[in-house]
C-alpha positions in Angstrom: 102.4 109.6 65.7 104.3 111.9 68.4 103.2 115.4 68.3 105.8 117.8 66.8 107.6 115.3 65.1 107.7 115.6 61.2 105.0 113.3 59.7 106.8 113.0 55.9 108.9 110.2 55.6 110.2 111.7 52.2 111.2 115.1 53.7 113.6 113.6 56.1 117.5 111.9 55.8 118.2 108.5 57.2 118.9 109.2 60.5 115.7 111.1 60.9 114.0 108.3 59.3 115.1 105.6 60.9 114.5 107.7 64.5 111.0 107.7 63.1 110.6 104.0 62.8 112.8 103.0 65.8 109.8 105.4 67.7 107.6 103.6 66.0 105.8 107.0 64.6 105.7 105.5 61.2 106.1 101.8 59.4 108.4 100.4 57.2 105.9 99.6 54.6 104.8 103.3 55.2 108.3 104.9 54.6 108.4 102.5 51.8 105.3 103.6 49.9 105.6 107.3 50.5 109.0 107.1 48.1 107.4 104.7 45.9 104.5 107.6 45.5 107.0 110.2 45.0 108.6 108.1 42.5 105.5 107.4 40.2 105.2 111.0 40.4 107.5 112.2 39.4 110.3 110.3 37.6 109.0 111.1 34.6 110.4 114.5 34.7 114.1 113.1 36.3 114.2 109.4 34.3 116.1 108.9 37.7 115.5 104.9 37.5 115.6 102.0 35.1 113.6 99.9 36.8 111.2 100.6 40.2 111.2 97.8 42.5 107.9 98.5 44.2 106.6 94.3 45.0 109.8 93.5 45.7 110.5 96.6 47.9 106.7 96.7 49.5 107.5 93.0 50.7 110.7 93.3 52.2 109.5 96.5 54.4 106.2 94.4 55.6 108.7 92.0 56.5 110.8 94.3 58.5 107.6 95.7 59.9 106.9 92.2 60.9 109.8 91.5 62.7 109.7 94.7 64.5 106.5 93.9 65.4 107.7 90.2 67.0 110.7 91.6 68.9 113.2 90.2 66.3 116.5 91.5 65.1 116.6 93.7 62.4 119.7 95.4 60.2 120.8 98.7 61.0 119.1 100.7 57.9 115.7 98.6 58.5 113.3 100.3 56.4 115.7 103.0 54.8 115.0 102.9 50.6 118.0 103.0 48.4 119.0 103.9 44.6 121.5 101.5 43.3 122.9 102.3 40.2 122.5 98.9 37.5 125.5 98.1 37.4 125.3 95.8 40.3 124.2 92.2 40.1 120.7 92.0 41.8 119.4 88.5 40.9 116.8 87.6 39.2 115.9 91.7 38.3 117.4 93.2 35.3 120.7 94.6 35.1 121.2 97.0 32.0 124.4 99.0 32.7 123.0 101.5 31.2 123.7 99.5 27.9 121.2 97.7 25.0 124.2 94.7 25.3 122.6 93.7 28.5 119.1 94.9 28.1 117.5 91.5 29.4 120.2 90.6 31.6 118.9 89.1 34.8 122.2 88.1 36.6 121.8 84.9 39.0 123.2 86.3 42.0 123.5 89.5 44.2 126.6 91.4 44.4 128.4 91.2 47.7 127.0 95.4 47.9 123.9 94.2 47.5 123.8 91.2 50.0 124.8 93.8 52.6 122.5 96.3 51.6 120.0 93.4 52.5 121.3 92.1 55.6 121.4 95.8 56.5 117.8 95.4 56.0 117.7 98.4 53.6 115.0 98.3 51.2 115.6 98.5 47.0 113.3 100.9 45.4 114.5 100.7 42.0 118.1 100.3 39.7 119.1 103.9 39.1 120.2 105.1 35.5 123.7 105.5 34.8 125.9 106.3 31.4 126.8 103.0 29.5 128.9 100.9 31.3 130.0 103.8 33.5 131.3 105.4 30.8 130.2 109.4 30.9 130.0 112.7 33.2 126.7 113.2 32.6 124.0 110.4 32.0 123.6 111.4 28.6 125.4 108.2 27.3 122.7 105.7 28.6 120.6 103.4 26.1 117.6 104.4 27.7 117.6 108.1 28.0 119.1 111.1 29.9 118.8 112.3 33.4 117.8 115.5 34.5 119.2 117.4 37.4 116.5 117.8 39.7 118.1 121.6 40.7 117.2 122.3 37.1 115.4 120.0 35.0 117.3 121.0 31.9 120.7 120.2 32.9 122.6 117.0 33.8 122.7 115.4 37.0 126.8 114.4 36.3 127.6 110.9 35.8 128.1 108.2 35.2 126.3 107.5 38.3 123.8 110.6 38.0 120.9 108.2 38.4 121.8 107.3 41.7 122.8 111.0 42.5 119.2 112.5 41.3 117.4 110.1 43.0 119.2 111.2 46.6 118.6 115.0 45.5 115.0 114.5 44.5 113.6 112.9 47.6 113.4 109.4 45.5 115.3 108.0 48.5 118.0 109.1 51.5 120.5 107.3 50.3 122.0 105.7 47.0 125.0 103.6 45.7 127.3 104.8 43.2 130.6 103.3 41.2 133.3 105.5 40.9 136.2 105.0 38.3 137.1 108.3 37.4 134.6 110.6 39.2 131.1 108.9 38.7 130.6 109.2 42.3 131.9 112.2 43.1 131.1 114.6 40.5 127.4 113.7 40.2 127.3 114.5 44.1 128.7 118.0 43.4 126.0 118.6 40.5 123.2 117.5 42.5 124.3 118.8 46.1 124.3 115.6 48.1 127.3 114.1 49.3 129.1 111.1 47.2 132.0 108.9 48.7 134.9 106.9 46.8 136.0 104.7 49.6 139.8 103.5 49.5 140.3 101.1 46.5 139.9 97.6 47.9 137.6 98.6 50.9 134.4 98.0 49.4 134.1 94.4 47.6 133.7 94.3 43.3 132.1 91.2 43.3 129.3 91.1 41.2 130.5 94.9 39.9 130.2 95.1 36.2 133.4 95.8 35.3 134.9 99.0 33.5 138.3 99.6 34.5 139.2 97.0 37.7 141.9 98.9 38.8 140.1 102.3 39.3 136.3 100.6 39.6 134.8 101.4 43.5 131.5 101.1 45.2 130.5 103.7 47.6 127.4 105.9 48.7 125.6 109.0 47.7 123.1 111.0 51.1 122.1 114.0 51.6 123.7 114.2 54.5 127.5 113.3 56.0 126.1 111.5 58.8 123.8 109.2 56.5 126.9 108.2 54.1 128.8 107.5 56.9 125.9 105.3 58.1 125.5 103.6 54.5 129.4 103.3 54.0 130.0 101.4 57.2 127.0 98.9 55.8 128.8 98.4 52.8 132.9 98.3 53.7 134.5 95.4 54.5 136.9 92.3 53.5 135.3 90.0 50.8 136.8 87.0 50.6 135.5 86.8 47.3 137.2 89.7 45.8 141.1 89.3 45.3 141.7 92.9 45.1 139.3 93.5 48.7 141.2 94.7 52.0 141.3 92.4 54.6 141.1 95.3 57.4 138.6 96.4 60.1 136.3 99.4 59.1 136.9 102.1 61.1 134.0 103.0 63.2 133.1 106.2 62.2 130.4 107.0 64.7 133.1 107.1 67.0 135.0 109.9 66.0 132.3 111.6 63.4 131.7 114.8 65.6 135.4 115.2 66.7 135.5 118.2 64.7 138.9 119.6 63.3 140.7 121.4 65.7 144.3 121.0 65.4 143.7 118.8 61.8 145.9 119.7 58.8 143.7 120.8 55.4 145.8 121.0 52.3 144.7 123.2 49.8 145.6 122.2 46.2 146.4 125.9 45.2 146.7 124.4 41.0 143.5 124.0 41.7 141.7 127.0 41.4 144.0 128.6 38.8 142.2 129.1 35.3 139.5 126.6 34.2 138.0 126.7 37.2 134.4 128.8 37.4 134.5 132.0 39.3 131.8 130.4 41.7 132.9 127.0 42.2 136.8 128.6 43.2 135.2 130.9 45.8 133.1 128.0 47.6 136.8 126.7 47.7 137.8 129.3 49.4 135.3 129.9 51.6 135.5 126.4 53.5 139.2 126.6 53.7 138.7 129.9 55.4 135.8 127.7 57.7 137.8 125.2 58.3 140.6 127.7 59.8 137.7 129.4 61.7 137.1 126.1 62.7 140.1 125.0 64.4 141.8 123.5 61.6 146.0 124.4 60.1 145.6 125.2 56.4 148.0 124.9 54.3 149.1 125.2 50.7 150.0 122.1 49.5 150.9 120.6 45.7 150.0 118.3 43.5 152.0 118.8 40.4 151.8 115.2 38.3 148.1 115.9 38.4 147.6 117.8 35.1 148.5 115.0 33.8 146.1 112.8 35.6 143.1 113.3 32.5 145.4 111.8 29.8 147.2 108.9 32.3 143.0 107.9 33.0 142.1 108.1 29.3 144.8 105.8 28.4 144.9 103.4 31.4 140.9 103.1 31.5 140.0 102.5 27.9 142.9 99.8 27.9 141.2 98.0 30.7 137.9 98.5 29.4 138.5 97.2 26.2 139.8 93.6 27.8 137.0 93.7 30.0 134.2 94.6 27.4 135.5 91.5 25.1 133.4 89.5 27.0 130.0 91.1 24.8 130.6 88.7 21.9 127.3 87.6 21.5 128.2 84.5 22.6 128.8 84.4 26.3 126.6 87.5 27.6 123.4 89.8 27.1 122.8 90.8 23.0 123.5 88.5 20.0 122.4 89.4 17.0 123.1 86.3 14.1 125.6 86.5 11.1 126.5 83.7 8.4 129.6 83.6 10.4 131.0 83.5 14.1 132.7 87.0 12.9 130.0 88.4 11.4 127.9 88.0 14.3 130.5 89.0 16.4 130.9 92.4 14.7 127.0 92.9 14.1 126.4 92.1 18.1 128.8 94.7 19.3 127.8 97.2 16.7 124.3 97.0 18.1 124.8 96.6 21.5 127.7 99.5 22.1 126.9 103.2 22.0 129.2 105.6 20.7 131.0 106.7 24.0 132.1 102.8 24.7 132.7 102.1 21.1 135.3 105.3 20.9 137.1 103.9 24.4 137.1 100.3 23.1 139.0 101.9 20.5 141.2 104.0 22.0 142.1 101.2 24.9 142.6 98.7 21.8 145.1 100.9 20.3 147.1 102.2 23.8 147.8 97.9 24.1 148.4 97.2 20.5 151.9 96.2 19.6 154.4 98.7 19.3 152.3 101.3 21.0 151.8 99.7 24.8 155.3 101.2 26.3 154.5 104.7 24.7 151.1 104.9 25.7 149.9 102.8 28.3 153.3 101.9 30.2 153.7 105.7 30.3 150.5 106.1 31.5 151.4 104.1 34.4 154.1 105.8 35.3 152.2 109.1 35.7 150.0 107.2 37.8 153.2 106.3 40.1 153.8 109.8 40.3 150.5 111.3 41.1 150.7 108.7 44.2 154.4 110.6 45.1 152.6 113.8 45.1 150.3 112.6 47.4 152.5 110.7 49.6 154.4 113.8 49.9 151.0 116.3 50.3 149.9 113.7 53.5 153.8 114.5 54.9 152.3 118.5 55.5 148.1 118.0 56.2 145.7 115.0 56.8 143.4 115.9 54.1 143.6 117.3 50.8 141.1 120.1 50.0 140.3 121.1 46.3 137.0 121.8 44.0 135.2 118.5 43.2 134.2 119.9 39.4 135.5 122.7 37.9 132.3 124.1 36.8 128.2 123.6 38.2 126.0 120.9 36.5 125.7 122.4 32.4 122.9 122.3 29.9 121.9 119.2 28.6 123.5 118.2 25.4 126.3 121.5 25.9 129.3 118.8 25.8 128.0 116.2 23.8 129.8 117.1 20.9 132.9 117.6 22.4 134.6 114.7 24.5 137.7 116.0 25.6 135.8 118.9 27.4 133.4 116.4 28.9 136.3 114.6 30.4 138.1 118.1 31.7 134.8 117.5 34.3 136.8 114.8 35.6 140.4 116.6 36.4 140.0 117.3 40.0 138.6 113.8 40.8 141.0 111.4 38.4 144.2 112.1 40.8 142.9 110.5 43.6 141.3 107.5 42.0 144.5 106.8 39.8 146.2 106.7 43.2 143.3 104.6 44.9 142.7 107.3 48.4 139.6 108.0 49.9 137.7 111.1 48.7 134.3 112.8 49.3 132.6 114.8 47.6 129.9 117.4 49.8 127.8 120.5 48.9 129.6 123.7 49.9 127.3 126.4 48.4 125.7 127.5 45.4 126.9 129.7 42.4 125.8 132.7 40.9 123.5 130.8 38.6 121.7 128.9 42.0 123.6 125.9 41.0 125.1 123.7 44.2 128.8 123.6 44.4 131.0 121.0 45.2 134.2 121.0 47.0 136.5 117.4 47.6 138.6 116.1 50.5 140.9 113.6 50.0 142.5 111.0 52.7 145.3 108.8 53.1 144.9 105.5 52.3 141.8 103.7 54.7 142.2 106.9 56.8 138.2 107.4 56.1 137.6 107.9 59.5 139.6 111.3 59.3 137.5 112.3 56.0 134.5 111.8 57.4 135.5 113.8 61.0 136.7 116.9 58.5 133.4 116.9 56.4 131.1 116.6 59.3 132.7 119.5 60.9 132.8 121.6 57.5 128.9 120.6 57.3 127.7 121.4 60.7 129.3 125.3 59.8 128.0 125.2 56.6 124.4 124.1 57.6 123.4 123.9 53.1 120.2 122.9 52.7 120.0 120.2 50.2 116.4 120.8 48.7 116.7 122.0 45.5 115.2 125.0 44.3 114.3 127.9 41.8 112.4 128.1 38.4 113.5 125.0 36.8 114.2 122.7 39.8 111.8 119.8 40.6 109.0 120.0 43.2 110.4 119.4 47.1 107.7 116.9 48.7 105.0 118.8 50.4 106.5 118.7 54.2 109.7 120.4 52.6 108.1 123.3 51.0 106.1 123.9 54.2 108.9 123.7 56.0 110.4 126.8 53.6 
């Protein structure tokens, strides 16, 4: 070990880490075990993961440590442990979705994500937990159990990717992977003060993606730092040719232009954005990094978005509809659960009624019905439209400023079981993030702050479409001024490793 060099490989981000093991200062399998220790720990209190991959993990970083050791290449995250939520195909391990329809579902292949993430040489710890098929903005919706905010164990981590999310914030790992179709990346980042990134539809491949809604359904990472999503985003992006609806365009490289700060960049503010709904603390974190950004170098300006009230009701037709054709699939017959009737019907209608929870059951529903005859033009054709004009507004927003500033939740992460009852206000923690996925731009979520409460804020930016080098650039620079410090803390929050509460 080099003297004055931190010693905790579960203290650090990636870029730290992977300094560390470049320097040789610590192995691999090391890195590897430390997580897996923190894990074992202390998941109990998070339920962060499904499944821990610690064989599987422990032999891929002797591996790397191997090849280190003989002067061969290895990937450019060699060594770095990730969270990735189960909904990606991993083959041979099991792949739940959060859902008892594919309880024992060991897909046969890896997800083109996944295949990067391992020619990237990061290492798998585990399959994070996630609300049923993506379905939920706050973990509380998977068969197995709910997540806990590791900022305080008694409130949600977000969702539907708040598996992957607690996991970043609680030291489980440096870096995750997410799906976002309304939010699920985004918003968990903002409850658990880590950053989260929906890339620009089409730039990350959906192959081997369990589908919810295809036309709104992205990949993308969760760190706990800028620098490390960027890292893990450009390990990730790219044309598939095995994904009709993938990009085929270069990824920006965003090393190149990360530190460029902002001077002389244009930051929209959404000013409908921190009218009334909007917590008192979550508005003025808003307000404060526009004010940073001027300080900073940057031209704010006001802009508007005024189709995006109605971005809530366009999703919660337009994703149930899709969701309910993609879901038919869970007959019993073809995938995951069956559970036998005297007739094909019958089992039919007793698989899905054992194998759906409530949250997909109401969206099959409500899909079903948006598509049914008679009804499709009024609700779902409609729908679409409003999604045609959100993309105006933003077309016309990227005419005054090159990113779109605006909260990333309207409130901090809630008590557990506080919305459960009522859906309608557990979608409301979707409203700022459903505009830009209905139109398909780059966004990222990153920790501006805390509340009152001790609670870690959120704020968004949003890009042009594939501009991601420009998002990146504008939260780098807003993060550097910033300087959060993503270990959580206070009465309720869960341990920081040892080298962390040294450190503080």
């Amino acid at each position: 070990m080099t003297a004055g060099r931190p010693t905790d490989p579960v203290a650090v981000d990636a870029t730290s880490l992977l300094g560390m093991l470049d320097a040789g200062d610590v192995s691999a399998e090391q890195v590897v075990a430390a997580h897996l220790s923190r894990i074992a720990e202390h998941d109990g209190e998070v339920h962060a993961f499904l499944s821990v991959l610690d064989e599987q993990a422990l032999d891929h970083a002797r591996d790397i440590d191997r090849r280190r050791l003989a002067g061969e290449p290895v990937g450019p995250l060699a060594g770095v442990p990730v969270a990735l939520k189960d909904v990606l195909c991993t083959r041979g391990v099991t792949t739940t979705c959060g859902s008892r329809m594919l309880a024992d579902h060991r897909p046969p292949y890896d997800a083109t994500v996944v295949t990067r993430l391992r020619d990237a040489d990061a290492v798998l710890v585990g399959k994070a937990n996630m609300d049923e098929f993506a379905m939920g903005s706050s973990t509380e919706n998977s068969a197995f159990g709910v997540t806990r905010n590791p900022w305080d164990l008694g409130r949600v981590p977000g969702g539907s990717s708040g598996g992957s999310a607690a996991a970043v914030a609680a030291h489980f790992a440096p870096l995750g992977i997410g799906t976002d179709t309304g939010g699920s990346i985004r918003q968990p980042a903002a409850l658990c003060g880590v950053v989260g990134v929906k890339p620009t539809y089409g730039r990350v491949s959906r192959y081997g993606l369990i589908a919810f809604a295809s036309s709104l359904d992205q990949v993308g990472p969760f760190a706990r730092s800028v620098t490390d999503a960027a890292r893990l985003y450009t390990a990730i992006a790219g044309h598939d040719p095995r994904d009709s609806t993938s990009i085929p365009e270069d990824v920006p490289r965003l090393a190149a232009t990360l530190e460029d700060g902002v001077e002389a960049l244009r930051v929209g503010v959404v000013s409908e954005a921190l009218d009334e709904g909007v917590e008192r603390g979550v508005a003025a974190r808003v307000r404060e990094a526009a004010q940073l950004l001027g300080k900073l170098g940057a031209d704010v300006v006001d802009v508007s978005l005024p189709h995006a009230r109605y971005g809530i009701a366009a999703y919660y037709l337009i994703a149930p509809s899709e969701a309910s054709s993609n879901l038919a699939r869970y007959d019993g017959v073809r995938y995951g659960l069956r559970v036998d009737g005297d007739t094909t019907e019958a089992m039919m209608a007793a698989t899905r009624s054992a194998g759906f929870g409530p949250e997909v059951v109401r969206r099959i529903m409500i899909g079903t019905y948006a598509l049914s005859a008679g009804y499709y033009d009024a609700y779902y054709v409609s729908a679409q439209r409003v999604r045609t004009l959100i993309i105006r507004d933003y077309e016309a927003a990227f005419e005054r400023c090159d990113v779109v500033l605006s909260p990333t939740s309207p409130s901090t992460a809630f008590e557990i079981g506080a919305k459960t009852d009522d859906p309608l206000a557990m979608y409301l923690n979707d409203v700022f993030t459903v505009p830009a996925s209905l139109a398909g731009m780059p966004a990222l979520s990153m920790p501006a702050g805390l509340d009152d409460s001790g609670l870690p804020v959120g704020v968004q930016l949003v890009a042009p479409l594939l501009d991601e080098a420009v998002l990146f650039r504008a939260a780098r620079a807003l993060e550097a001024e910033l300087a959060f410090d993503p270990v959580p803390r206070g009465a309720n929050a869960l341990h920081a490793p040892a080298a962390v509460r040294t450190k503080t």
